[in-house]
Each structure stands twice: as C-alpha cells, then as structure tokens.
C-alpha positions in Angstrom: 98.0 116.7 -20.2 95.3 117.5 -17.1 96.2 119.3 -14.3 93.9 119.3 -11.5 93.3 121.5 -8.0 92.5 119.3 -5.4 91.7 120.6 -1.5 90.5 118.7 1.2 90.5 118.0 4.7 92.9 115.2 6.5 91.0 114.0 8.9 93.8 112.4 10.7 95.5 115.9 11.5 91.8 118.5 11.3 94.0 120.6 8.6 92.8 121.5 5.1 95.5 120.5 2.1 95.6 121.6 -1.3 98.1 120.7 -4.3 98.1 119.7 -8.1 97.7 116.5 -9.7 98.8 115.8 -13.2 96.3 113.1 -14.6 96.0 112.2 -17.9 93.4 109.8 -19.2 91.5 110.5 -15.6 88.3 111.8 -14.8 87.3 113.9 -11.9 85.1 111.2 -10.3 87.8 108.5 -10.6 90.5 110.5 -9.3 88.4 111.3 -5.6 88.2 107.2 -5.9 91.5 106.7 -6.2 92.4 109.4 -3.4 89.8 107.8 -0.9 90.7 104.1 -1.9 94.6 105.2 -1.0 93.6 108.2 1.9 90.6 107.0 3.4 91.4 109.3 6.6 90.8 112.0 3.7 87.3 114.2 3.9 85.7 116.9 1.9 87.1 116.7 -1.1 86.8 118.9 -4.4 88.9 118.4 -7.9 89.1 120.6 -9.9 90.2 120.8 -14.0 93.1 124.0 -14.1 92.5 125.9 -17.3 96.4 126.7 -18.9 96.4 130.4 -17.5 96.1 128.9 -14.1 98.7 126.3 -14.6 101.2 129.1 -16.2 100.5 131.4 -13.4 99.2 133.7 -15.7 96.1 136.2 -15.4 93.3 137.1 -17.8 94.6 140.7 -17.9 97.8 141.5 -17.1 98.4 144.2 -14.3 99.5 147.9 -14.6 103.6 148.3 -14.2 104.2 150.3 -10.9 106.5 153.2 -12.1 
C-alpha cells in the first residue's frame, strides 16, 4: 500500500490544497495525469511517496518528556 502527499494550487479559488492519496499499483507521473485529466482547474502540482514514519505520525527520534 502507497501513500502519497500531494499539494497544489486550485486555480479556480487561488488557494494552495494538500491531502493524502492511497495508490497502489500507481506511479507518481500517472497519478498528476489522472488529477489533471479529472481537475484540470488544478496547477502546480507535486506528489510525493510518504515513507511509514510519516504515515504513522511518527518521528525519527522521539522527543524528550516534559517533566
């Protein structure tokens, strides 16, 4: 299972929108096709792969407890 980040900017509005995608058996440069095919008032795009910390919420070191 793929998660990816995708921001952009709807042109129709001037606002910048990000979210997650679940996309399995999808690569980066067919998923902006579909996007554009189905959004073409979307702009700017960028699509990323989230590695499974990011998905989990999870940081590479964990912070200090406040006492």
């Amino acid at each position: 299972m793929i998660f990816w980040e995708v921001s952009l900017l709807d042109t129709s509005d001037d606002t910048e929108k990000s979210f997650v995608l679940k996309a399995e058996n999808y690569e980066r440069k067919r998923i902006i096709e579909i996007l554009l095919d189905v959004h073409p008032e979307y702009a700017k795009l960028r699509v990323e792969a989230m590695n499974d910390s990011r998905i989990s919420g999870q940081t590479e070191k964990p912070s200090p407890c406040d006492v």
